[in-house]
C-alpha positions as CSV (number, residue, x, y, z in Angstrom):
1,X,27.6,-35.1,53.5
2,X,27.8,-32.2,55.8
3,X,25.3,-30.1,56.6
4,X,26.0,-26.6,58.5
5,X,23.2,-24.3,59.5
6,X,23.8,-20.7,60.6
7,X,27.1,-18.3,59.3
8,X,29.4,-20.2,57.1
9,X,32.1,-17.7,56.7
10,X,32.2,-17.5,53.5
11,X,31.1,-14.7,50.8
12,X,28.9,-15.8,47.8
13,X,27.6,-13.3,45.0
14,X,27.3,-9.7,46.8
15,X,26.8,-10.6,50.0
16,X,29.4,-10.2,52.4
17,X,28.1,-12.7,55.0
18,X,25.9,-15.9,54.3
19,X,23.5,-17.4,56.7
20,X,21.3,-20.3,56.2
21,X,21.8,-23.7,55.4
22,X,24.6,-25.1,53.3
23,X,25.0,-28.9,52.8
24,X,28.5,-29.8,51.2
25,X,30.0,-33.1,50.2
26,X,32.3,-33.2,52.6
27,X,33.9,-31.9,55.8
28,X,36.3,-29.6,53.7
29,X,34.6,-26.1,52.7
30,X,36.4,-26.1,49.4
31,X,36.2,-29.4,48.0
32,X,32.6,-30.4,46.3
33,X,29.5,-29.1,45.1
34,X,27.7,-27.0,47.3
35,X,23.9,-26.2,47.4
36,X,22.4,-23.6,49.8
37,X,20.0,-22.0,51.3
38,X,20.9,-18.6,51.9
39,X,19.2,-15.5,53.8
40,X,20.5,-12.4,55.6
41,X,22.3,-8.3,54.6
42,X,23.8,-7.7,51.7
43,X,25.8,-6.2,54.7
44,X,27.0,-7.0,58.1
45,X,28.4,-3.8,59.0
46,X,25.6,-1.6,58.5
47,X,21.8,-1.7,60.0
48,X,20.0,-0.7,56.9
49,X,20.4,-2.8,53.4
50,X,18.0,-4.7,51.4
51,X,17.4,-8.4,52.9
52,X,17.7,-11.0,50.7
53,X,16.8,-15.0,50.2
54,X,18.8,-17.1,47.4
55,X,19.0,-20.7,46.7
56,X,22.5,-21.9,44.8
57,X,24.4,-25.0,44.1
58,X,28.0,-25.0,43.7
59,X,30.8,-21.8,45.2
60,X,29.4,-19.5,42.7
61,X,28.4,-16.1,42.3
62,X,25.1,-17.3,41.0
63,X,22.5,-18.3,42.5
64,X,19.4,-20.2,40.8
65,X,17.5,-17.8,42.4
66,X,17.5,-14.8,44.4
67,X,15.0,-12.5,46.1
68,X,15.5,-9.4,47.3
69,X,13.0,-6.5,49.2
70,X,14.3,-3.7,46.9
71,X,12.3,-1.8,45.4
72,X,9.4,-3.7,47.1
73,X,10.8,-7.1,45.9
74,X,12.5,-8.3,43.1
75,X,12.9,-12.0,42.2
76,X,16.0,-12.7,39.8
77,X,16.9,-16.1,38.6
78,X,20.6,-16.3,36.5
79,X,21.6,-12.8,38.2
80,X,21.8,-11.6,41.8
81,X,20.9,-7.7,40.6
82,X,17.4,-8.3,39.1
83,X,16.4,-4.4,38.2
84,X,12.6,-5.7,37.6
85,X,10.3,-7.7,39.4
86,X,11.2,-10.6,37.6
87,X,14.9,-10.7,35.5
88,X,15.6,-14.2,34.0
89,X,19.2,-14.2,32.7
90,X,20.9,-16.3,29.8
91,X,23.2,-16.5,27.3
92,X,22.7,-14.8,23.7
93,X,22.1,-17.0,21.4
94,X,20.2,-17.3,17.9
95,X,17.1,-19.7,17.5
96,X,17.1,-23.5,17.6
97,X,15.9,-24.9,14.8
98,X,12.5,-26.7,15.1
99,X,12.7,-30.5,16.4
100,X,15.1,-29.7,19.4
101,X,13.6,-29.8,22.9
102,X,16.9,-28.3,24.5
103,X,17.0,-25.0,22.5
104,X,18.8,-21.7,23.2
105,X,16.3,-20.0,24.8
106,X,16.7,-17.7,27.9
107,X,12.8,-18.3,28.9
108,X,10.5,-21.4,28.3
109,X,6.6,-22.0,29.1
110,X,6.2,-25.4,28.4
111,X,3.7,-28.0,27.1
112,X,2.8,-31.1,28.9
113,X,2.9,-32.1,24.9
114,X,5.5,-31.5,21.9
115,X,5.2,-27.8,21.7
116,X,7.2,-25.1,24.2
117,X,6.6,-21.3,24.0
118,X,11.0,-20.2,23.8
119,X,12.1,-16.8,25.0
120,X,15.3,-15.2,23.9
121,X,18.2,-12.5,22.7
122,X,20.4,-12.7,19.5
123,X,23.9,-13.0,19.6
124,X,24.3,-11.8,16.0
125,X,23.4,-9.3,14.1
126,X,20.8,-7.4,14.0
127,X,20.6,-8.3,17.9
128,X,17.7,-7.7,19.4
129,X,15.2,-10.5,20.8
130,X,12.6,-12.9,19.7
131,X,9.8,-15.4,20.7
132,X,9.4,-18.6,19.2
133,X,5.9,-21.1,19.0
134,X,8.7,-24.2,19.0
135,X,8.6,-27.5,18.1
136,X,10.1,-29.8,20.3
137,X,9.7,-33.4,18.0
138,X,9.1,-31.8,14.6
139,X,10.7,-29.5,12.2
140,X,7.1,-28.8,11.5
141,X,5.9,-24.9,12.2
142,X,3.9,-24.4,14.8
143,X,1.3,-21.2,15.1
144,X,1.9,-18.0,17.7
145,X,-1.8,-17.1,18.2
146,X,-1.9,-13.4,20.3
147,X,-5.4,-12.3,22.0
148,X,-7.1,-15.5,20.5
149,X,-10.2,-14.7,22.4
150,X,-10.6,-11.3,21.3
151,X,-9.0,-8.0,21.7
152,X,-6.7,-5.6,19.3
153,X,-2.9,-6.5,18.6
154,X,-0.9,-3.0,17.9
155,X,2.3,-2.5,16.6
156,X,4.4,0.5,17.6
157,X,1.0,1.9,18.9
158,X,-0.4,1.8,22.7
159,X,-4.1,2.2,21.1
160,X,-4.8,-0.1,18.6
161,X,-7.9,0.6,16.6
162,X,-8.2,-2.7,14.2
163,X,-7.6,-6.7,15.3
164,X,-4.1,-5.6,14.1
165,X,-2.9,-2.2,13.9
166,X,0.9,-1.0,12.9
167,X,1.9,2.2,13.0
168,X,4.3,2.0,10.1
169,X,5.5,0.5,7.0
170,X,4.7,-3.2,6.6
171,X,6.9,-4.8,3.9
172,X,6.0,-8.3,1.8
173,X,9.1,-10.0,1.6
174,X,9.5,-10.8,-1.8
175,X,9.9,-14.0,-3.6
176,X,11.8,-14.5,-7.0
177,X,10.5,-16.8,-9.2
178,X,12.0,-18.1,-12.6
179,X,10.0,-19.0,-16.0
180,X,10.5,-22.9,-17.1
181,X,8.5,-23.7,-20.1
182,X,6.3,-20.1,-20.2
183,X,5.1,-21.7,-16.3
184,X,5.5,-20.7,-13.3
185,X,4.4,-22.1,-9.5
186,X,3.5,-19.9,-6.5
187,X,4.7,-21.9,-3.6
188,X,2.6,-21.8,-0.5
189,X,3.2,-19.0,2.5
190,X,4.3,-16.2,0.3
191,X,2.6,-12.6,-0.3
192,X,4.7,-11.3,-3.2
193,X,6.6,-12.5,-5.6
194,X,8.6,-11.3,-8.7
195,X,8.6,-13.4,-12.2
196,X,11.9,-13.6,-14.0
197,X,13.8,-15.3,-16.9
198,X,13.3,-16.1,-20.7
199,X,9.0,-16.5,-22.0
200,X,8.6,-16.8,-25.6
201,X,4.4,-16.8,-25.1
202,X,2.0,-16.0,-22.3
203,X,3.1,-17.2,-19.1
204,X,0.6,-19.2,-17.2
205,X,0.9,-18.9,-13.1
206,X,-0.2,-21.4,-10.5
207,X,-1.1,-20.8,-7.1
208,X,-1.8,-22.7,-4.4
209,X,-5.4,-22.5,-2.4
210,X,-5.3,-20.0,0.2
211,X,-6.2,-21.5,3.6
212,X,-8.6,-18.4,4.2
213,X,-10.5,-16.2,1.8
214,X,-8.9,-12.2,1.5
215,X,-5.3,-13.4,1.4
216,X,-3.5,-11.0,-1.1
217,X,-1.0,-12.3,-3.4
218,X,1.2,-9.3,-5.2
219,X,2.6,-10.1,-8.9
220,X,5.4,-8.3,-10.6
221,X,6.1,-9.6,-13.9
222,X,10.0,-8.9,-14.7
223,X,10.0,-11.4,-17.6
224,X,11.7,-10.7,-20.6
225,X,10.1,-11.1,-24.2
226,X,7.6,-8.9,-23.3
227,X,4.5,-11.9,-22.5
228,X,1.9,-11.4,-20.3
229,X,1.8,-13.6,-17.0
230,X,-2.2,-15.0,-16.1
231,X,-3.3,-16.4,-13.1
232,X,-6.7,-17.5,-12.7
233,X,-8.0,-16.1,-15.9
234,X,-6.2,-12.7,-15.1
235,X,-3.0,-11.1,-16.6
236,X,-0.5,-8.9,-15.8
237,X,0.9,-7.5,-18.5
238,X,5.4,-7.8,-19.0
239,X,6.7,-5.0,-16.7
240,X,3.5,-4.2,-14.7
241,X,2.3,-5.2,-11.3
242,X,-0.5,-6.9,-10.0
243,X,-2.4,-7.5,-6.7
244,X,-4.7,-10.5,-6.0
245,X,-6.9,-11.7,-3.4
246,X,-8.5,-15.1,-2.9
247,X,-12.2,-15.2,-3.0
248,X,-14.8,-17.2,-3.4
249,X,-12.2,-20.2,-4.8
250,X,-10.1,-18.2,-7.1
251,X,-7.6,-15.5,-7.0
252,X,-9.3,-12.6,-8.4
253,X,-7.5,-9.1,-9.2
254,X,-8.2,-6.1,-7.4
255,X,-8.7,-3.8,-10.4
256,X,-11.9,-5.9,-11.8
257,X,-10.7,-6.7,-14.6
258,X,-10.0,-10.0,-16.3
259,X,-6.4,-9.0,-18.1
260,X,-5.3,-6.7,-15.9
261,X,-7.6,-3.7,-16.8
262,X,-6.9,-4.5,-20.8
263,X,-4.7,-7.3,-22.3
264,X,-1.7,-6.1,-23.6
265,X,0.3,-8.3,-25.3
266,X,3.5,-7.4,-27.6
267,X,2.5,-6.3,-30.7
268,X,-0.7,-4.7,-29.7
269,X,-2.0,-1.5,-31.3
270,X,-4.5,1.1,-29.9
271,X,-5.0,4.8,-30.8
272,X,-5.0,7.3,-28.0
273,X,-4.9,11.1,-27.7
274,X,-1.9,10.8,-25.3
275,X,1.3,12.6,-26.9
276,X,4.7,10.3,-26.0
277,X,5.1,7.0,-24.9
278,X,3.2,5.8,-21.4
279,X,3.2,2.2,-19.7
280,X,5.1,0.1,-22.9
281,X,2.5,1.6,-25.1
282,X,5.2,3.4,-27.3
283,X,4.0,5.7,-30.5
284,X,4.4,4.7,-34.1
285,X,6.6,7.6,-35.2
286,X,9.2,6.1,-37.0
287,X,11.7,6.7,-34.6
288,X,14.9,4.5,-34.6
289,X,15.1,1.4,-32.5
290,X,17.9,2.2,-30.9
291,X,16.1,5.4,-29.4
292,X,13.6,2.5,-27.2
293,X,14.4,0.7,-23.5
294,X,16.4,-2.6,-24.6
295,X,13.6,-4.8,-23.4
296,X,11.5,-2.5,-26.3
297,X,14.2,-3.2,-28.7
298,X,13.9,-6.9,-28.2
299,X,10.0,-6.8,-28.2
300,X,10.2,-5.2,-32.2
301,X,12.3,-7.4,-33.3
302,X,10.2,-10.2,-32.2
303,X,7.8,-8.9,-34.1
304,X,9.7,-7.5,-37.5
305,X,10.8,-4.2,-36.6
306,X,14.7,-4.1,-37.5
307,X,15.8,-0.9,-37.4
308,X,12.9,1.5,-37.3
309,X,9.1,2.3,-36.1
310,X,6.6,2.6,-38.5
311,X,5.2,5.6,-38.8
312,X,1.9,5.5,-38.5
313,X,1.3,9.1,-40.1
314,X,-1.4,9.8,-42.3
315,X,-2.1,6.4,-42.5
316,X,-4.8,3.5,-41.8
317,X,-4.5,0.3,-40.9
318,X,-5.2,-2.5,-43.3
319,X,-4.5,-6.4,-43.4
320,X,-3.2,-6.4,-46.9
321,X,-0.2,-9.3,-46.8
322,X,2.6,-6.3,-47.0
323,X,4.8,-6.7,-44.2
324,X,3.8,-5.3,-40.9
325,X,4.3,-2.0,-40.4
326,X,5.1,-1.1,-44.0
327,X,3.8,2.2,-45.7
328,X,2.0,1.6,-49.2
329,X,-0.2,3.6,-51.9
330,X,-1.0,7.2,-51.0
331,X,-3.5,9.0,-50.2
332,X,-4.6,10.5,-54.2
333,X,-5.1,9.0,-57.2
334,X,-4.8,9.8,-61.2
335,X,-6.9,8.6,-63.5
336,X,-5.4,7.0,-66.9
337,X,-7.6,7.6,-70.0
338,X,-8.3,3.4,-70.0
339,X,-10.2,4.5,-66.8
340,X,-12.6,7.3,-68.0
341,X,-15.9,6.6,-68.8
342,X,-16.3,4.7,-72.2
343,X,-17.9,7.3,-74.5
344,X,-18.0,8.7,-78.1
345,X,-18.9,12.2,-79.2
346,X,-19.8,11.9,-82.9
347,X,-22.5,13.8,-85.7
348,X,-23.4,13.2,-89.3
349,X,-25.2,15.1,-91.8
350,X,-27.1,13.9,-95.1
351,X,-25.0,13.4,-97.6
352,X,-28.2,14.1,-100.7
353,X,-28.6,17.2,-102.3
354,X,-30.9,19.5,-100.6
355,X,-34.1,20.5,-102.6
356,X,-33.4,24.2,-101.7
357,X,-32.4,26.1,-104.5
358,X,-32.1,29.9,-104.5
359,X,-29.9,32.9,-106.3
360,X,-28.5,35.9,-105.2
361,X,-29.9,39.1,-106.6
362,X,-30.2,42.5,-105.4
363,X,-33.0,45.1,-104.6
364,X,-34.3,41.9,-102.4
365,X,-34.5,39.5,-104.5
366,X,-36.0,41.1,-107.3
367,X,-35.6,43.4,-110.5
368,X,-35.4,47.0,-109.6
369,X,-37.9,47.1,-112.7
370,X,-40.3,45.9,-114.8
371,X,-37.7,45.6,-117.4
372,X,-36.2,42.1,-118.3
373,X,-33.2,40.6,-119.3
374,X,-30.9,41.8,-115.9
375,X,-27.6,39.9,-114.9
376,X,-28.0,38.5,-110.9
377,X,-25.1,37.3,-109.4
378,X,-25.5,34.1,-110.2
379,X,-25.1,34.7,-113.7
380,X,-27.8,33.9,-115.1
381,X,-30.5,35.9,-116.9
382,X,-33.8,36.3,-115.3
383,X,-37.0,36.6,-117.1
384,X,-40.6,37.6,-116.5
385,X,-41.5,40.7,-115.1
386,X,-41.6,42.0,-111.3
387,X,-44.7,40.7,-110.1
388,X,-45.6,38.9,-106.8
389,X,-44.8,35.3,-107.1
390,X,-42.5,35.8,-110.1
391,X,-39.5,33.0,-110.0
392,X,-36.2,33.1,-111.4
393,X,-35.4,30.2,-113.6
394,X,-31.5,30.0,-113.9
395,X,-31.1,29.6,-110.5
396,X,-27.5,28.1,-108.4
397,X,-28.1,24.6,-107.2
398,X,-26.4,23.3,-103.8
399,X,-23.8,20.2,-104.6
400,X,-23.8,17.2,-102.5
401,X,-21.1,17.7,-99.4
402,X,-20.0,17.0,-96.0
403,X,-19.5,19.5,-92.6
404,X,-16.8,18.8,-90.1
405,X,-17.4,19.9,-86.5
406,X,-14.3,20.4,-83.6
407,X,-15.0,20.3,-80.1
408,X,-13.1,21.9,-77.0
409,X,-11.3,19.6,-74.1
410,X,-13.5,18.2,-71.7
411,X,-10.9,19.8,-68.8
412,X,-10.6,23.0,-70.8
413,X,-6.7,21.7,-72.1
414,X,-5.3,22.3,-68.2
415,X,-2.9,19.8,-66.9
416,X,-4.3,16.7,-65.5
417,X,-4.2,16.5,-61.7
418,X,-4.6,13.5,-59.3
419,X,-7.6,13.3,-57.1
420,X,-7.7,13.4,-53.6
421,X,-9.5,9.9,-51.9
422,X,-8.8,10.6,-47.8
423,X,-12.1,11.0,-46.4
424,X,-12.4,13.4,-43.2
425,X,-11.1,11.9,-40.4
426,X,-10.2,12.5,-36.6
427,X,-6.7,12.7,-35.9
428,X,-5.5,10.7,-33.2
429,X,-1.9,9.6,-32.3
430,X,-1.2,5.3,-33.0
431,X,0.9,3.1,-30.2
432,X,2.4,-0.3,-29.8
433,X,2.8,-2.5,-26.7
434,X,6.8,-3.5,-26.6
435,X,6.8,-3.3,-22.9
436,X,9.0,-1.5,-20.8
């Protein structure tokens, strides 16, 4: 091995001129590795210039690492024009997976155990760089903990006000989840997630434990069938969404409710003062099917509605073994002569002779004289004279008979008309839940 100390004659990196000391494998300056020791100008032929100290192996124009008095001293390794005080220079490369000690990071702090703190820049798109808690014996995830013994974190924010603060948009990346048997699991580690596929009942969600109490959990239930998806006692009804935190051992919604405000399930019916159609409630107005959202269509025909809404018009609801949402009876009625009152008008008289017995005469009842033997009406002759108390004695008996009486209609003979049975009411507007 030879070993020169002073100039070598040779030009390495950006200097024109190397002094130092240079050990070589052998006597030959081009043959063989070559590591050195390097200090002196950038420039021989000029008094000013930044000074510089490098260490390098091998006729390169790298050198491990090089210092320079620029700028009040910069240290470079990987590049001989560090433009800060400290430059580190790789390769862009994407992540190593976890398990791999020797990983494709430009930077490393390193444990005296199994775990490495990895620096580095993206070679693909969308660039930019990244810092990586890594795992150098496991493909098991290890924790990146910043200001673990206090302080603020900020995001796009030189003054954060909170333990973190962003200033901007956070997004939940979501998860998609598919129904199997009207079930679904939550896997661990996710904020979001988005319920799809085919439920013929309720679904029924299960979640994991959250490691710490106030995680928040998001729920969008995109199933079709129009079910309600519950999760710890709480559901979110088919096309709505849903936020959850963990508290106190269960996941809890952040309305307060216990079925997502109210349980709405397909097929439910509520009256409301609201004029159209709002959140899958839609009105009973007998409007054609075809007229609703296809995931409405599908939810009334799963309940009997083929071609048309009900309309729910001037009528009340009644469990009366019809067929749901079919119209029947009215609103009057006419009464049928089996369903008046059971009644008889009826009269008699006696059917005897009556002991009255009388004649018609004239000058009230009595001769106009005292003269006798005068004709009355009745024919007969009347004797006596015209005294007080004097009786005629061929008087007109009255013969045994019967009287017949008519009476008018009880309506006074007008048409019969039906009668009106709707009591007063307050007129309100009648929905069902299909969903949206």
């Amino acid at each position: 091995m030879d070993i020169n100390i002073g100039e070598d004659g040779y030009s390495y990196g950006n200097r024109a001129e190397n002094f130092g000391i240079n050990m070589k494998s052998s006597s030959s300056s081009s043959t063989g590795p070559i590591s050195r020791i390097n200090f002196g100008d950038v420039s021989t032929s000029s008094t000013t210039g930044n000074r510089y100290l490098s260490f390098s192996v091998g006729r390169t124009s790298n050198e491990l690492m090089y210092l320079t008095d620029a700028n009040s001293g910069r240290v470079g390794i990987g590049t001989v024009s560090p433009t800060n005080k400290l430059v580190v220079k790789g390769a862009n490369a994407q992540p190593s997976a976890l398990g791999i000690e020797d990983t494709n990071a430009t930077l490393r702090v390193d444990g005296s155990t199994s775990h490495a703190l990895d620096f580095g820049t993206y070679t693909n798109a969308p660039f930019g760089s990244y810092i990586s808690s890594q795992n150098k014996t496991s493909a098991t995830g290890l924790p990146l903990v910043l200001n673990p013994v206090g302080g603020n974190v900020g995001i796009a924010t030189a003054s954060p006000g909170t333990t973190l603060d962003v200033n901007g948009a956070i997004t939940n990346r979501e998860t998609v989840l598919s129904v199997s048997g009207n079930a679904v699991a939550i896997p661990p580690n996710v904020s979001q997630v988005r319920i799809t596929g085919a439920a013929t009942a309720n679904v029924s969600i299960s979640a994991p434990v959250a490691p710490n109490a106030g995680q928040r959990l998001i729920v969008y239930n995109n199933t079709t069938g129009g079910f309600g998806t519950t999760l710890d006692g709480v559901t979110v009804p088919n096309g709505n969404v849903l936020e959850y935190v963990f508290s106190n051992s269960y996941w809890r919604s952040t309305d307060g409710g216990t079925a997502g405000a109210v349980p709405q399930n397909i097929g439910d019916v509520k009256p409301s003062f609201s004029n159209s159609d709002h959140n899958g409630w839609v009105k009973l107005d007998g409007r054609p099917l075809g007229n609703l959202t296809i995931t409405q269509r599908g939810a009334a025909n799963s309940i009997g509605f083929s071609s048309y809404l009900p309309n729910a018009s001037n009528s009340y609801l009644v469990q009366n073994n019809t067929a749901l949402g079919s119209i029947s009876s009215n609103n009057n009625r006419t009464i049928s002569r089996g369903q008046l009152p059971d009644f008889q008008l009826s009269g008699a008289t006696s059917s005897v002779a009556p002991s009255i017995r009388y004649d018609i005469i004239y000058n009230n009842g009595k001769p106009s004289d005292n003269v006798q033997s005068r004709t009355f009406l009745a024919g007969k002759i009347g004797t006596g004279w015209r005294e007080e108390n004097n009786r005629n004695t061929n008087v007109l008996a009255q013969d045994q008979h019967n009287h017949t009486f008519t009476t008018n209609s009880v309506n006074g003979g007008v048409a019969q008309q039906s009668i009106n049975i709707q009591p007063q009411s307050l007129s309100v507007n009648m929905f069902v839940y299909l969903g949206k």
